[in-house]
PDB file of N, CA, C and O in Angstrom:
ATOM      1  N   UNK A   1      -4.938  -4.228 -16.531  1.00  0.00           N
ATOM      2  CA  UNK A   1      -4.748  -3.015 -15.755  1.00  0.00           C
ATOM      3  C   UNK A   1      -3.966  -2.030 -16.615  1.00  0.00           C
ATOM      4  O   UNK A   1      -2.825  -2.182 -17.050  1.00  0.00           O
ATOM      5  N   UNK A   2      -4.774  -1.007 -16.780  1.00  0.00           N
ATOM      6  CA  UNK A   2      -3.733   0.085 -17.639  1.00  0.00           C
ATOM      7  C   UNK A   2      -3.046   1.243 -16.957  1.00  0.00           C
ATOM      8  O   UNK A   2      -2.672   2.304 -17.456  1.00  0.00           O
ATOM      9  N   UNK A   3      -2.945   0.757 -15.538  1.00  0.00           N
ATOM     10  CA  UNK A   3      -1.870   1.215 -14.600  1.00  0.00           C
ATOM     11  C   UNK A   3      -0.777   0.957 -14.969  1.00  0.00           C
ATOM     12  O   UNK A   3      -0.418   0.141 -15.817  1.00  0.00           O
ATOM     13  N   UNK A   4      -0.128   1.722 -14.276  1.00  0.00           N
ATOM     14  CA  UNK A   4       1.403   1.502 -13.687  1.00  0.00           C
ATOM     15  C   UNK A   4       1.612   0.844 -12.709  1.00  0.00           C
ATOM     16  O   UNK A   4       1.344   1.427 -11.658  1.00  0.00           O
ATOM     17  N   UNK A   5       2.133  -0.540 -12.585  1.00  0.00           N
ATOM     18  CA  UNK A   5       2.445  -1.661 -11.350  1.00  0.00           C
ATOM     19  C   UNK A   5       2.950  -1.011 -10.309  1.00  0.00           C
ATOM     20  O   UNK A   5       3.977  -0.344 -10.431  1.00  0.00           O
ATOM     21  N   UNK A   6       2.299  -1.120  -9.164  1.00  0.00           N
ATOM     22  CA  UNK A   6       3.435  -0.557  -8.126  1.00  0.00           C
ATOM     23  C   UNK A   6       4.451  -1.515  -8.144  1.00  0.00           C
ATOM     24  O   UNK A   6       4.489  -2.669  -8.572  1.00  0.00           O
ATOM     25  N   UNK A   7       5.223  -0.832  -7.618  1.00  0.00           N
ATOM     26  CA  UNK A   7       6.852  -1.343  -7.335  1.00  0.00           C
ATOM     27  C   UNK A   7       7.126  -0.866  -6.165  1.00  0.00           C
ATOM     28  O   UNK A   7       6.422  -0.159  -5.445  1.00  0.00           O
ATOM     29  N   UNK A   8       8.501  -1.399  -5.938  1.00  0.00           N
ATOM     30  CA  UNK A   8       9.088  -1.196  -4.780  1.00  0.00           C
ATOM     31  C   UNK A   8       9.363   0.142  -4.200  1.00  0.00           C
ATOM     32  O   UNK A   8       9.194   0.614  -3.075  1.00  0.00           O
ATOM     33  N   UNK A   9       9.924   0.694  -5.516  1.00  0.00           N
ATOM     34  CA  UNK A   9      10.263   2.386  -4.899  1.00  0.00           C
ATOM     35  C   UNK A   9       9.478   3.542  -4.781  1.00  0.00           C
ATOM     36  O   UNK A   9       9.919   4.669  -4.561  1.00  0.00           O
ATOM     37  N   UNK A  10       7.717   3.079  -5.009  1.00  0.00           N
ATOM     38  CA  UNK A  10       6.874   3.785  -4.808  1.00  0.00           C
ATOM     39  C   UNK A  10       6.594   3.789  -3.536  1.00  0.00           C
ATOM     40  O   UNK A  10       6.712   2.816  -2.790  1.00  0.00           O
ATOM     41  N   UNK A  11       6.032   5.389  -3.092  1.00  0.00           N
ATOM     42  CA  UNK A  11       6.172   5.803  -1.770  1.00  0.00           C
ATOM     43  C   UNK A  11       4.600   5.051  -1.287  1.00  0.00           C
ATOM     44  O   UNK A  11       3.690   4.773  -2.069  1.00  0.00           O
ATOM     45  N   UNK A  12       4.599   4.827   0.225  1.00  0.00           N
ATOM     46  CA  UNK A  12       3.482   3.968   0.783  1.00  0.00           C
ATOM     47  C   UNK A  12       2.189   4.903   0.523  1.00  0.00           C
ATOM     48  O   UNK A  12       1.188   4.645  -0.146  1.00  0.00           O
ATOM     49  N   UNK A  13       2.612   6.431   1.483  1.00  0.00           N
ATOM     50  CA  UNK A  13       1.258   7.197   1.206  1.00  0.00           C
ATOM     51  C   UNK A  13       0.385   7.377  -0.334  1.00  0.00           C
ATOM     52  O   UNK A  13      -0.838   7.490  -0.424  1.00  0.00           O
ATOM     53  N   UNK A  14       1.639   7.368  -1.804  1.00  0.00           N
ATOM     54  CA  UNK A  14       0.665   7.357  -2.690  1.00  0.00           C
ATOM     55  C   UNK A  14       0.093   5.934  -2.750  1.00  0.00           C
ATOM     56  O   UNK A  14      -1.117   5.710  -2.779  1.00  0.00           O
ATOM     57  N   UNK A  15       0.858   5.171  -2.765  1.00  0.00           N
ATOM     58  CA  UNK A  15      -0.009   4.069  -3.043  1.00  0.00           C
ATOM     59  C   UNK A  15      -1.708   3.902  -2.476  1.00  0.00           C
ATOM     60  O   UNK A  15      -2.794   3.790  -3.046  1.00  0.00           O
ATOM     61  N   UNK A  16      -1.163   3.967  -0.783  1.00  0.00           N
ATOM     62  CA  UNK A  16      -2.746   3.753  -0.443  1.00  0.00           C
ATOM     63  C   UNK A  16      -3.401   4.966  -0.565  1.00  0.00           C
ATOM     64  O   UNK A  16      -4.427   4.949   0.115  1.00  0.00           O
ATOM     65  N   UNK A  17      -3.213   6.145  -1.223  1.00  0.00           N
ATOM     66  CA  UNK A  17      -3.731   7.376  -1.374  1.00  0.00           C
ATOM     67  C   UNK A  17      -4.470   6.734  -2.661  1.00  0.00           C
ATOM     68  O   UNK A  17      -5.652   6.407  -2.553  1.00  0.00           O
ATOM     69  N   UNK A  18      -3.896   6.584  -3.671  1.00  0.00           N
ATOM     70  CA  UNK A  18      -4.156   6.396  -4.913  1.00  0.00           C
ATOM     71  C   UNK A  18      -5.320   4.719  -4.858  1.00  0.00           C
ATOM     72  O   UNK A  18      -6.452   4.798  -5.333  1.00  0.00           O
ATOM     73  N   UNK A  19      -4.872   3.509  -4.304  1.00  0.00           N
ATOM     74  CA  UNK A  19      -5.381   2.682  -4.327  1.00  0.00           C
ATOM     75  C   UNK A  19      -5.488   2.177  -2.643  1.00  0.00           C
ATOM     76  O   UNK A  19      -4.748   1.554  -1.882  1.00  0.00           O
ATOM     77  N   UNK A  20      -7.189   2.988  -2.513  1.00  0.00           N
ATOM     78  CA  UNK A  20      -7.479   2.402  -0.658  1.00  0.00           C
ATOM     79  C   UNK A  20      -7.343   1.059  -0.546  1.00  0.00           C
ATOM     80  O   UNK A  20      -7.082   0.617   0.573  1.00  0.00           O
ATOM     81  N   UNK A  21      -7.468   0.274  -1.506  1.00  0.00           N
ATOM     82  CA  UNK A  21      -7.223  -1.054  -1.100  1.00  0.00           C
ATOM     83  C   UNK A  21      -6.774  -1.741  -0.961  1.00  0.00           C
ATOM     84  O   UNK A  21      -7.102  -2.897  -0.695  1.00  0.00           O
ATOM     85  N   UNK A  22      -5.338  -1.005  -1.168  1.00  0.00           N
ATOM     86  CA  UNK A  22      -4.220  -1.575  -0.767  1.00  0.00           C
ATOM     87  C   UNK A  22      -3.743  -1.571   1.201  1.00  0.00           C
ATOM     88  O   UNK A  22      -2.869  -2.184   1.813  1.00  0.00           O
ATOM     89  N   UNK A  23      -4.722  -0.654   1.621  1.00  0.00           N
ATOM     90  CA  UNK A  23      -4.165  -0.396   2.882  1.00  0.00           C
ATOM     91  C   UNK A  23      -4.528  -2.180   3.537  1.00  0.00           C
ATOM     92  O   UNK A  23      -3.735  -2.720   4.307  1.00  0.00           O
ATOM     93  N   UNK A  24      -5.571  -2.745   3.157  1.00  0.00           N
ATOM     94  CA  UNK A  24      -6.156  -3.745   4.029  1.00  0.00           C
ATOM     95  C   UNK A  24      -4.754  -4.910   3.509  1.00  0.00           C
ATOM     96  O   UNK A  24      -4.789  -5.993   4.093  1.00  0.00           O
ATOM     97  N   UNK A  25      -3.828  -4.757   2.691  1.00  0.00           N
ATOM     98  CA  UNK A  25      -3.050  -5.628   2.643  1.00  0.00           C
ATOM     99  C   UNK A  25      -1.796  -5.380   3.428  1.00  0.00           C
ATOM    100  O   UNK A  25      -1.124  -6.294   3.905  1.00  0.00           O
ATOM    101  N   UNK A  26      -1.522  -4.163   3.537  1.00  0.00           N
ATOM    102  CA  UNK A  26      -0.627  -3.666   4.617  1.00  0.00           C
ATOM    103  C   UNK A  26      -0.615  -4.066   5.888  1.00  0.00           C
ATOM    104  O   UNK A  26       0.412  -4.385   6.488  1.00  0.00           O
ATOM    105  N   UNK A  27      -2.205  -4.071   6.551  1.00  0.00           N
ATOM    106  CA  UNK A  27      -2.447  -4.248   7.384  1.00  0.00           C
ATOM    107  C   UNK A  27      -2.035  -5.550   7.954  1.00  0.00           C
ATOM    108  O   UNK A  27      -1.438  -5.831   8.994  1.00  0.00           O
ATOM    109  N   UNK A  28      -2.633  -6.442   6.756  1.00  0.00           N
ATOM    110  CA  UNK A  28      -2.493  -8.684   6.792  1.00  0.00           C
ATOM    111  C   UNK A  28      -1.195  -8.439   7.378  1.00  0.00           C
ATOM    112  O   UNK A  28      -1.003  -8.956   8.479  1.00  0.00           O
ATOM    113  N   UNK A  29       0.053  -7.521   6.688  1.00  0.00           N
ATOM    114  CA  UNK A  29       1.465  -8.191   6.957  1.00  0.00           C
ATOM    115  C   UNK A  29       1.876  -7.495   8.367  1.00  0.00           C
ATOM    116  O   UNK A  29       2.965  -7.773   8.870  1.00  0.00           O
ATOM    117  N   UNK A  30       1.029  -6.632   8.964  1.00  0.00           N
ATOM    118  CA  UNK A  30       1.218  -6.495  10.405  1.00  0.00           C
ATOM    119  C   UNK A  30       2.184  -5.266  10.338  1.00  0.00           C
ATOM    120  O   UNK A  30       2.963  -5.005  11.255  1.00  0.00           O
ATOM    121  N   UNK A  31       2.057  -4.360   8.926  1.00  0.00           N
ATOM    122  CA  UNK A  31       2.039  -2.587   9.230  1.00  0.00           C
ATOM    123  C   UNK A  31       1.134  -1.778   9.901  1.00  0.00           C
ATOM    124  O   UNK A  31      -0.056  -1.944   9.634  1.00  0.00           O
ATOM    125  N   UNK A  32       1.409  -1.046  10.613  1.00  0.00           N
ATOM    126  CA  UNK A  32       0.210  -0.198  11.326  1.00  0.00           C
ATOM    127  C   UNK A  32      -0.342   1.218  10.346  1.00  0.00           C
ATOM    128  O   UNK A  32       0.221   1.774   9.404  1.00  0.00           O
ATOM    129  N   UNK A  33      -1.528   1.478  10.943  1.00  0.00           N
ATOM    130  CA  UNK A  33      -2.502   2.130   9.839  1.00  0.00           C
ATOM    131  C   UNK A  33      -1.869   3.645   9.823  1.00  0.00           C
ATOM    132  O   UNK A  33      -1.911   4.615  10.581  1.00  0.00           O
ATOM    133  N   UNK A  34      -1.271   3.342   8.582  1.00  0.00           N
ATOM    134  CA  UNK A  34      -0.660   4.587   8.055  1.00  0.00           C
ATOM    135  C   UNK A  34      -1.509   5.882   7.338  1.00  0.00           C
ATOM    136  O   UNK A  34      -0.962   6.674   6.571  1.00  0.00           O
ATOM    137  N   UNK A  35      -2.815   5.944   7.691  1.00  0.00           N
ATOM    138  CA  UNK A  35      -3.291   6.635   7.707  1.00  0.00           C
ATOM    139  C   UNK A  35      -3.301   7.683   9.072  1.00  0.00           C
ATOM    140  O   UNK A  35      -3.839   8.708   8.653  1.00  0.00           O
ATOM    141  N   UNK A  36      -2.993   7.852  10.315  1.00  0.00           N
ATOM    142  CA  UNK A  36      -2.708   8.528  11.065  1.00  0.00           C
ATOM    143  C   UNK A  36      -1.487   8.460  12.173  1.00  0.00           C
ATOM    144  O   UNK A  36      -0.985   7.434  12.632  1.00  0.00           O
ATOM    145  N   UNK A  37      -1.275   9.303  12.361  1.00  0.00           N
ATOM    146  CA  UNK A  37      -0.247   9.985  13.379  1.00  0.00           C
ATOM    147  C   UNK A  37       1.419   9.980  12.999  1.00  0.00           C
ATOM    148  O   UNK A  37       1.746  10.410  11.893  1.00  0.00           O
ATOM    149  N   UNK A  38       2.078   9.666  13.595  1.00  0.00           N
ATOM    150  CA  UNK A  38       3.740   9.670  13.050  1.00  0.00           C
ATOM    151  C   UNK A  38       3.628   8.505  11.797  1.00  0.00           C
ATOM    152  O   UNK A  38       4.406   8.442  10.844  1.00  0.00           O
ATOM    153  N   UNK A  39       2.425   7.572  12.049  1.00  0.00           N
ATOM    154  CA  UNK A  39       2.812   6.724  10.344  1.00  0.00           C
ATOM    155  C   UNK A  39       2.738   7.905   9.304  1.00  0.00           C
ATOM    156  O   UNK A  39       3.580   8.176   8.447  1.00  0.00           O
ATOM    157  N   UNK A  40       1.587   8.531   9.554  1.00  0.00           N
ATOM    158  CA  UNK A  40       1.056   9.124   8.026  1.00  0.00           C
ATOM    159  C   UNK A  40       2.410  10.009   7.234  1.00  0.00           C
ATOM    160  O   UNK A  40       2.598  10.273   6.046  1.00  0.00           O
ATOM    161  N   UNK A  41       3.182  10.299   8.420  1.00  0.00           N
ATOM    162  CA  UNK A  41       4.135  11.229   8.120  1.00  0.00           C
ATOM    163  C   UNK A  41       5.135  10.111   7.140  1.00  0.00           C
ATOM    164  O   UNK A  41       5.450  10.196   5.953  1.00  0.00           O
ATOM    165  N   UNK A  42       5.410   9.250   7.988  1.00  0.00           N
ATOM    166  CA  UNK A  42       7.006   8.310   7.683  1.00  0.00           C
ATOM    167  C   UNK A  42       6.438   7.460   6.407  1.00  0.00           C
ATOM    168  O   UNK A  42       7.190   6.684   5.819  1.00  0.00           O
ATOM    169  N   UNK A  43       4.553   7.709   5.850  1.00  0.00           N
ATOM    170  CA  UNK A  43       4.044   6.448   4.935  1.00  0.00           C
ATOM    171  C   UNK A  43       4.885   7.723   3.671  1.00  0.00           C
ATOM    172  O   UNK A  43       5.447   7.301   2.660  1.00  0.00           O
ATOM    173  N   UNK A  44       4.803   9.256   4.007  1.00  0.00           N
ATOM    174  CA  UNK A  44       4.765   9.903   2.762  1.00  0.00           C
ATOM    175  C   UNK A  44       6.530   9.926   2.233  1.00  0.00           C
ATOM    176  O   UNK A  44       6.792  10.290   1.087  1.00  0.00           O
ATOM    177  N   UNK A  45       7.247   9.654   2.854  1.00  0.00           N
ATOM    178  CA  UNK A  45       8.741   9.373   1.956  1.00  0.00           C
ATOM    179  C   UNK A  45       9.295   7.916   2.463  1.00  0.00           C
ATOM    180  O   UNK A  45      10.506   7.715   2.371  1.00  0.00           O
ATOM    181  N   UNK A  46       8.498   6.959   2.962  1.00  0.00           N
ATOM    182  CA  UNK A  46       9.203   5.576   2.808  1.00  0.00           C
ATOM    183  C   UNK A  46       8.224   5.170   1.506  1.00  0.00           C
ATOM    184  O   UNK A  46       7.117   5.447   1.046  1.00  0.00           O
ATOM    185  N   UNK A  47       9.569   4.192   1.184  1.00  0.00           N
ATOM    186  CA  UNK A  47       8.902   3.703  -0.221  1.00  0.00           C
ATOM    187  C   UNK A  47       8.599   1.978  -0.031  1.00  0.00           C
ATOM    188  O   UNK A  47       9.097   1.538   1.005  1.00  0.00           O
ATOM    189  N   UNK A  48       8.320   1.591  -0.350  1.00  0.00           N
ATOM    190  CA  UNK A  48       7.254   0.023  -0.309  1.00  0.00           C
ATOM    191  C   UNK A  48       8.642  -0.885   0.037  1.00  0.00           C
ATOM    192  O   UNK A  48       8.786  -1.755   0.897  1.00  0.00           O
ATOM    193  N   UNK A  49       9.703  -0.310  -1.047  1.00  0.00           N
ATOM    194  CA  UNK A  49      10.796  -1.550  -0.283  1.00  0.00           C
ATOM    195  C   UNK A  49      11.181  -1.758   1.300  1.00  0.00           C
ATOM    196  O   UNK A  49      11.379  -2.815   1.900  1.00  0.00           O
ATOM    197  N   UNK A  50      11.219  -0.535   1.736  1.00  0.00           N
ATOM    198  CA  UNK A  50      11.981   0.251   2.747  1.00  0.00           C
ATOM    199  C   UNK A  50      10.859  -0.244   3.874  1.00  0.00           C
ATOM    200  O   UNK A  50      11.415  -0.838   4.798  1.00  0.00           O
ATOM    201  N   UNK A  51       9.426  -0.144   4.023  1.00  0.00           N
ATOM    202  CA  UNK A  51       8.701  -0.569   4.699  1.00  0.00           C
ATOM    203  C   UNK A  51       8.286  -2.068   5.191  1.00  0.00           C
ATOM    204  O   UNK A  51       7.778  -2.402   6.261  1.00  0.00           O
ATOM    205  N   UNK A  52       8.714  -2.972   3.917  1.00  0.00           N
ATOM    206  CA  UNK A  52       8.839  -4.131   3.894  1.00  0.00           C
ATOM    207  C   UNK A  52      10.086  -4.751   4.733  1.00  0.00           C
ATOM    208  O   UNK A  52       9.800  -5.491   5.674  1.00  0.00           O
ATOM    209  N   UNK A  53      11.217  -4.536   4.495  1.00  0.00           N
ATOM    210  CA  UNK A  53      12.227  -4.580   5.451  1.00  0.00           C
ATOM    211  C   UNK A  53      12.286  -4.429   6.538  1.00  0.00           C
ATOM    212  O   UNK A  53      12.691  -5.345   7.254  1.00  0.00           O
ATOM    213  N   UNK A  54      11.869  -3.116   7.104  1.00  0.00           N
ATOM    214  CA  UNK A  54      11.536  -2.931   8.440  1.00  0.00           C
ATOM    215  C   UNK A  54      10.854  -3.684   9.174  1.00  0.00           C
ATOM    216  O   UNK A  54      11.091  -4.041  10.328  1.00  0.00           O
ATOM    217  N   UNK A  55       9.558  -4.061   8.170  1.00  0.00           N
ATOM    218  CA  UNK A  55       8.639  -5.069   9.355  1.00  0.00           C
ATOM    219  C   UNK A  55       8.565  -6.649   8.488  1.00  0.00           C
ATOM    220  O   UNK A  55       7.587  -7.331   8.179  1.00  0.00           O
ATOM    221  N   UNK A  56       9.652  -6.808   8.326  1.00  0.00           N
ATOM    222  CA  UNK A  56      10.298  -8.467   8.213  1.00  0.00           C
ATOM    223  C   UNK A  56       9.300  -9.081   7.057  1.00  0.00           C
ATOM    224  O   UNK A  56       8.990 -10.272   7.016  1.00  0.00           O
ATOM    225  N   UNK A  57       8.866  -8.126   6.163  1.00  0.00           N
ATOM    226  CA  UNK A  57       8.259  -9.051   5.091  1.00  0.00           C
ATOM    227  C   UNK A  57       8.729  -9.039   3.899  1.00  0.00           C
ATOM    228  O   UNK A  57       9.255  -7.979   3.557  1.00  0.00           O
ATOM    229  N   UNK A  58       8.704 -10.027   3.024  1.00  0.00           N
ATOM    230  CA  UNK A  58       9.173 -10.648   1.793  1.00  0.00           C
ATOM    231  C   UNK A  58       8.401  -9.316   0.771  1.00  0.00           C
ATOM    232  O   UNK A  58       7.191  -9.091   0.761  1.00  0.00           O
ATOM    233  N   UNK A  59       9.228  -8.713   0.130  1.00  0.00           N
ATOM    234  CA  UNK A  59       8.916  -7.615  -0.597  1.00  0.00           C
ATOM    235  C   UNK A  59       8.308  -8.054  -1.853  1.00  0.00           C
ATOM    236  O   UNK A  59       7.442  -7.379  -2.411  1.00  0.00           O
ATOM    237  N   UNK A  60       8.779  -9.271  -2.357  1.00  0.00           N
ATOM    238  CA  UNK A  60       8.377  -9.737  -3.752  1.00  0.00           C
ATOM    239  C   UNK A  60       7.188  -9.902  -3.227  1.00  0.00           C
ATOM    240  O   UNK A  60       6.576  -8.835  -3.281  1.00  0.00           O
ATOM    241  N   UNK A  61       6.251 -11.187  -2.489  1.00  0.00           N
ATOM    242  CA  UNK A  61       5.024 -11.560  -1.712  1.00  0.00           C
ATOM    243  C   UNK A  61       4.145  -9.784  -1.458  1.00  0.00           C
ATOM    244  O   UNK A  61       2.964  -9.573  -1.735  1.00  0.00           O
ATOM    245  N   UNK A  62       4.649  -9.246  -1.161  1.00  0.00           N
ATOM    246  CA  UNK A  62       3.645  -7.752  -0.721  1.00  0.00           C
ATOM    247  C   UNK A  62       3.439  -7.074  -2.198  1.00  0.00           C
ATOM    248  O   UNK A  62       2.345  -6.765  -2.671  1.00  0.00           O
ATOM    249  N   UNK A  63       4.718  -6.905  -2.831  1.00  0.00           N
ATOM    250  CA  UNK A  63       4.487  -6.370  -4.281  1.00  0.00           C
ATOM    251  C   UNK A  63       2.842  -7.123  -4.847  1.00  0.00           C
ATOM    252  O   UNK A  63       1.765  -6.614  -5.155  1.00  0.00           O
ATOM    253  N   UNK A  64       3.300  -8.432  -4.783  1.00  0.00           N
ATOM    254  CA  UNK A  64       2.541  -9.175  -5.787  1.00  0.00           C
ATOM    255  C   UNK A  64       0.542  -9.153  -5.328  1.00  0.00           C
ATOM    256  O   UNK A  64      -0.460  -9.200  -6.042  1.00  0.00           O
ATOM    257  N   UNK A  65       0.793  -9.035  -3.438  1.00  0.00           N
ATOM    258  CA  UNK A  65      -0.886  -8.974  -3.292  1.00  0.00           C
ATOM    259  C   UNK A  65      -1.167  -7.379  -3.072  1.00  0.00           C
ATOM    260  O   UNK A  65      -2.288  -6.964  -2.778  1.00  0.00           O
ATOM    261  N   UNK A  66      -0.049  -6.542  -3.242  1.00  0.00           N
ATOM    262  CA  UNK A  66      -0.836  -5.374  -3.578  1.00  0.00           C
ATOM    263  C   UNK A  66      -1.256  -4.913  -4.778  1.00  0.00           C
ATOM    264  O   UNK A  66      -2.035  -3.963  -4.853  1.00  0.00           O
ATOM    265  N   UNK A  67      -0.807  -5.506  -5.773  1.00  0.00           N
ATOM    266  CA  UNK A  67      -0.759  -5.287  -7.498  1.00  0.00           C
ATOM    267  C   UNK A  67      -2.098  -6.340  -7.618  1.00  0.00           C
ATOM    268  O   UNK A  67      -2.613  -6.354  -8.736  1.00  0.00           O
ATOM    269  N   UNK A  68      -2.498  -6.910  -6.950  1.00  0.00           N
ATOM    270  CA  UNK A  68      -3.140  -7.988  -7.168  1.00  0.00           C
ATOM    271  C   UNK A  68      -4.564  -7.258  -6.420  1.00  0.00           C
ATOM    272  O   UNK A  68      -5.525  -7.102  -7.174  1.00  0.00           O
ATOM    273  N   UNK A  69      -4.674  -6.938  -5.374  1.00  0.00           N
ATOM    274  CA  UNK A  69      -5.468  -6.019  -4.906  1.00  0.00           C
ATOM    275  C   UNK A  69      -6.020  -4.891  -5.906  1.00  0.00           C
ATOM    276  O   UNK A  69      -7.237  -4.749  -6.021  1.00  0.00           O
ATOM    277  N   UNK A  70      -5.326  -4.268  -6.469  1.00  0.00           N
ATOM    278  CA  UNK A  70      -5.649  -3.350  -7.381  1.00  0.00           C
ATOM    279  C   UNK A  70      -5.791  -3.634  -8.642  1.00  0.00           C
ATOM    280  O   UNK A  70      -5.950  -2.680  -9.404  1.00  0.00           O
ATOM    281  N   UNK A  71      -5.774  -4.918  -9.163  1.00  0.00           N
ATOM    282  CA  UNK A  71      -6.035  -5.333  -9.946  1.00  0.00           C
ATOM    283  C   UNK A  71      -7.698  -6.316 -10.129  1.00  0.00           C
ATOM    284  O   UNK A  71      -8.326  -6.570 -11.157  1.00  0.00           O
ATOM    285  N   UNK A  72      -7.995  -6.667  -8.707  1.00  0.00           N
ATOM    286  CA  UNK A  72      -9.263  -7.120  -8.765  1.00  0.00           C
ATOM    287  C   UNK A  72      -9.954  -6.175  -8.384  1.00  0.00           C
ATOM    288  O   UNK A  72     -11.145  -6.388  -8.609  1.00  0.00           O
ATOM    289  N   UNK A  73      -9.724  -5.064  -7.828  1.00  0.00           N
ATOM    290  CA  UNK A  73     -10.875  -3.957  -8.036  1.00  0.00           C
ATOM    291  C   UNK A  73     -11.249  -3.215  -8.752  1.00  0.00           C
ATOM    292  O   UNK A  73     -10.418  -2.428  -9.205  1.00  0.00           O
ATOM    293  N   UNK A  74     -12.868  -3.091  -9.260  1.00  0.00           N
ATOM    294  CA  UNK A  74     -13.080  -2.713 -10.295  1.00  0.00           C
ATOM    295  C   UNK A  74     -13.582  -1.310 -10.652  1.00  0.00           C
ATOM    296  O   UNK A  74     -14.575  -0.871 -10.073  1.00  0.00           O
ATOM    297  N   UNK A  75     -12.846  -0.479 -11.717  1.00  0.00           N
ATOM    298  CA  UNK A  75     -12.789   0.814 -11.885  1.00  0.00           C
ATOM    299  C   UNK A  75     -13.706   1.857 -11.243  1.00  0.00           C
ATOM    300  O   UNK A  75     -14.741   1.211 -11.076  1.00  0.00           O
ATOM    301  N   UNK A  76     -13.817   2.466 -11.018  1.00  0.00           N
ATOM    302  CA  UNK A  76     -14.779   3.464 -10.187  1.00  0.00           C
ATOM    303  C   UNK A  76     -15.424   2.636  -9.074  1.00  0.00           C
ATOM    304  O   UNK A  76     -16.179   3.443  -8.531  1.00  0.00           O
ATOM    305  N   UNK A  77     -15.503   1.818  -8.632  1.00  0.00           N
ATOM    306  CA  UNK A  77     -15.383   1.642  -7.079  1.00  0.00           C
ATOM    307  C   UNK A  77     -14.131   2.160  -5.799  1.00  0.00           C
ATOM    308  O   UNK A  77     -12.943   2.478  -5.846  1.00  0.00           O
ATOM    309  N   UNK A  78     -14.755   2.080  -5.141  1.00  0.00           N
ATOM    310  CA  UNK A  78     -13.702   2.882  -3.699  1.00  0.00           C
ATOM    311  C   UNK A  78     -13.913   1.562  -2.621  1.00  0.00           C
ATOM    312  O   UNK A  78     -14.991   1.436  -2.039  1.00  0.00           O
ATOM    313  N   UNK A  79     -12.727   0.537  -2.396  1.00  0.00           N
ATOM    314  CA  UNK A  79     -13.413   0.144  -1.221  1.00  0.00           C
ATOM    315  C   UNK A  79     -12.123   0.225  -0.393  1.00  0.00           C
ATOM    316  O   UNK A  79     -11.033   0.741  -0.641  1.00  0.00           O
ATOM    317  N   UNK A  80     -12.560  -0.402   0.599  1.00  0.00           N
ATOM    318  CA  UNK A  80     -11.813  -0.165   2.023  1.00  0.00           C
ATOM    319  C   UNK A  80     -11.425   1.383   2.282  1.00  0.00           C
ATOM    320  O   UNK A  80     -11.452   2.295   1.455  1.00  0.00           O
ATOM    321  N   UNK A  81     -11.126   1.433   3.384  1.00  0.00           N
ATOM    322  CA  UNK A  81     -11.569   2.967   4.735  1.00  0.00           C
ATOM    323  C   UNK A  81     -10.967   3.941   3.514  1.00  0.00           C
ATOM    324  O   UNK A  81     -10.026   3.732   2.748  1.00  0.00           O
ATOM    325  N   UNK A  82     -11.605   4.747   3.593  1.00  0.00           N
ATOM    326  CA  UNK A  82     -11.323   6.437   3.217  1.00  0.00           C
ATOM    327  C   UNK A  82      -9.900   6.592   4.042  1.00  0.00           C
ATOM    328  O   UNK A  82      -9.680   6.049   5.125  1.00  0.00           O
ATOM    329  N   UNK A  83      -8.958   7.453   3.307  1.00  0.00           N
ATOM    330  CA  UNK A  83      -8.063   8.308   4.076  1.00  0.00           C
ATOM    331  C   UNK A  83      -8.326   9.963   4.928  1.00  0.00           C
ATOM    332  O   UNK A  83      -7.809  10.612   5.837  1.00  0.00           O
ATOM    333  N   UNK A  84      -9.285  10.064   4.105  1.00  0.00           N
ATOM    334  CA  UNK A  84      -9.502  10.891   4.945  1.00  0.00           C
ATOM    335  C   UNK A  84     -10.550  11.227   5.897  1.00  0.00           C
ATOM    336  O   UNK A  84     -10.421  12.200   6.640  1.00  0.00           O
TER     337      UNK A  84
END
């Protein structure tokens, strides 16, 4: 991957802005779809640590299957839901 790893202090909205396929892992840990309404707002300045905490999940474990998510998908594909 000749990305940049997400990390913790990256904000939620770029992430799944940047990589849709990360949203379907958000979802597994029982975040709600921060693609609309008061999420979309609170996805664009909470950052991945900060969201993890809140909803009781192991931040290292989410780091690792969202980096992992974006790491098995392959370049110019788009999968999982559109944001917009």
């Amino acid at each position: 991957m000749n990305e940049e790893m997400i990390n913790g202090d990256m904000k939620v909205w770029d992430v799944i802005h940047q990589h849709p396929e990360t949203l379907e892992v958000f979802l597994k840990y029982g975040c709600p779809d921060m693609r609309k309404g008061i999420f979309a707002l609170s996805a664009h300045i909470m950052k991945i640590n900060w969201a993890a905490k809140i909803h009781h999940i192991d931040s290292d474990k989410l780091l690792q299957e969202l980096n992992r998510a974006v790491q098995q998908t392959p370049e110019g594909s788009e999968p999982g839901p559109s944001l917009h």
